[in-house]
C-alpha positions in Angstrom: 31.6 42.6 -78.5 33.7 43.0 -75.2 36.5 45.3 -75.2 39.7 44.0 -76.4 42.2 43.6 -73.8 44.8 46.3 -75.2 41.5 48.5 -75.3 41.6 47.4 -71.5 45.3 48.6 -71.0 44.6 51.8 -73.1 41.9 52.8 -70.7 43.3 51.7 -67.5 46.5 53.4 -68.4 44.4 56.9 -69.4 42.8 56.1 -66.3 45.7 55.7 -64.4 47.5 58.8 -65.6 44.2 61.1 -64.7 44.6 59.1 -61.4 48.3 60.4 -60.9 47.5 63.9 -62.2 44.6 64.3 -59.6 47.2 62.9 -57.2 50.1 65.5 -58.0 47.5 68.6 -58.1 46.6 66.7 -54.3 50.0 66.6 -53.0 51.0 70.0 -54.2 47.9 71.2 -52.8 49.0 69.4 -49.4 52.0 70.5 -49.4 51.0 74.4 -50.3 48.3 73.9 -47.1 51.0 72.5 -45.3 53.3 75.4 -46.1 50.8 78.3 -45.2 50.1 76.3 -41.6 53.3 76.1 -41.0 53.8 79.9 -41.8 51.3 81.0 -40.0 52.9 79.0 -36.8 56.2 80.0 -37.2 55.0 83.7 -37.8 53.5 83.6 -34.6 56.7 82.4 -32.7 58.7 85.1 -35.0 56.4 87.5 -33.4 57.1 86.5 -29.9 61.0 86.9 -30.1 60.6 90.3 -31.9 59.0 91.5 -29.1 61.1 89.7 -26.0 64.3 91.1 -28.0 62.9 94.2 -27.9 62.3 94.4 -24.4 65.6 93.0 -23.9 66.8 96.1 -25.5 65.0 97.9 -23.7 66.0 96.7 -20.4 69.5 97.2 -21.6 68.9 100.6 -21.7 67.4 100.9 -18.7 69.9 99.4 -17.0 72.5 101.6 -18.6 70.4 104.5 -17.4 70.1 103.3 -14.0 74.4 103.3 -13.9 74.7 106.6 -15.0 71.9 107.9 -12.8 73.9 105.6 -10.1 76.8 107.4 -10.4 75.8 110.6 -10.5 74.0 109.8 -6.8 77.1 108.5 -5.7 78.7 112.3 -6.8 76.1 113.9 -5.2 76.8 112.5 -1.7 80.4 112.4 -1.9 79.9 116.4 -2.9 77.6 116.9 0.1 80.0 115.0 2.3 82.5 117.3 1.3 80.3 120.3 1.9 79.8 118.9 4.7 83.2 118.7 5.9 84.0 122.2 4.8 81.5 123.7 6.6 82.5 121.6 9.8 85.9 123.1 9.1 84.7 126.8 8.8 82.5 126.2 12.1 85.4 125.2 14.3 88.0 127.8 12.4 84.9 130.6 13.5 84.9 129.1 17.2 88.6 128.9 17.5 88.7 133.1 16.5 85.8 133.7 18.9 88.0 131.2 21.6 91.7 133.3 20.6 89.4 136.7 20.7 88.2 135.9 24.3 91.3 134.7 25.3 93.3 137.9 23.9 90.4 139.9 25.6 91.0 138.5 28.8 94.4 138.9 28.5 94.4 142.6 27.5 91.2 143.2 30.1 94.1 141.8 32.6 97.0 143.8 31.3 95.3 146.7 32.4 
């Protein structure tokens, strides 16, 4: 005897419900593979900008470094300029006494 045709429906519709159960544990399988790719190429990009913001911190603080060691170059040669000076003004204050200690020799030397 052929199956009856609610014996028909009863199967197709147990087959049809295995059918969408296979297909739910299919998508969420998808969509967990989906999920873990697209972790694994985001953690790669994540990477990358850890490490450029790190170098950009780094390079801040270079930078910063460089100022202060900038500044204290910039002291240094205005100190030696002024040592500089000084010493130009003890040279010709030293010649002018040799110059007014010749000339008051001389004088004296003549005085006599």
């Amino acid at each position: 005897m052929p199956p009856s045709p609610t014996d028909l429906a009863r199967e197709a519709k147990k087959h049809s419900e295995t059918l969408r159960t296979e297909f739910e544990l299919l998508r969420h399988e998808v969509d967990r593979y989906e999920i873990a790719k697209l972790r694994e190429r985001v953690a790669i990009p994540e990477e990358r900008m850890a490490e450029q913001e790190k170098r950009v911190e780094e390079t801040v603080v270079m930078q910063r470094q460089i100022a202060v060691l900038e500044d204290r170059v910039n002291e240094l040669k205005k100190s030696k300029e002024e040592s500089d000076r000084r010493s130009w003004q003890f040279i010709v204050l030293f010649v002018r006494g040799l110059v007014t200690l010749g000339i008051n020799l001389v004088v004296s030397f003549i005085r006599r």
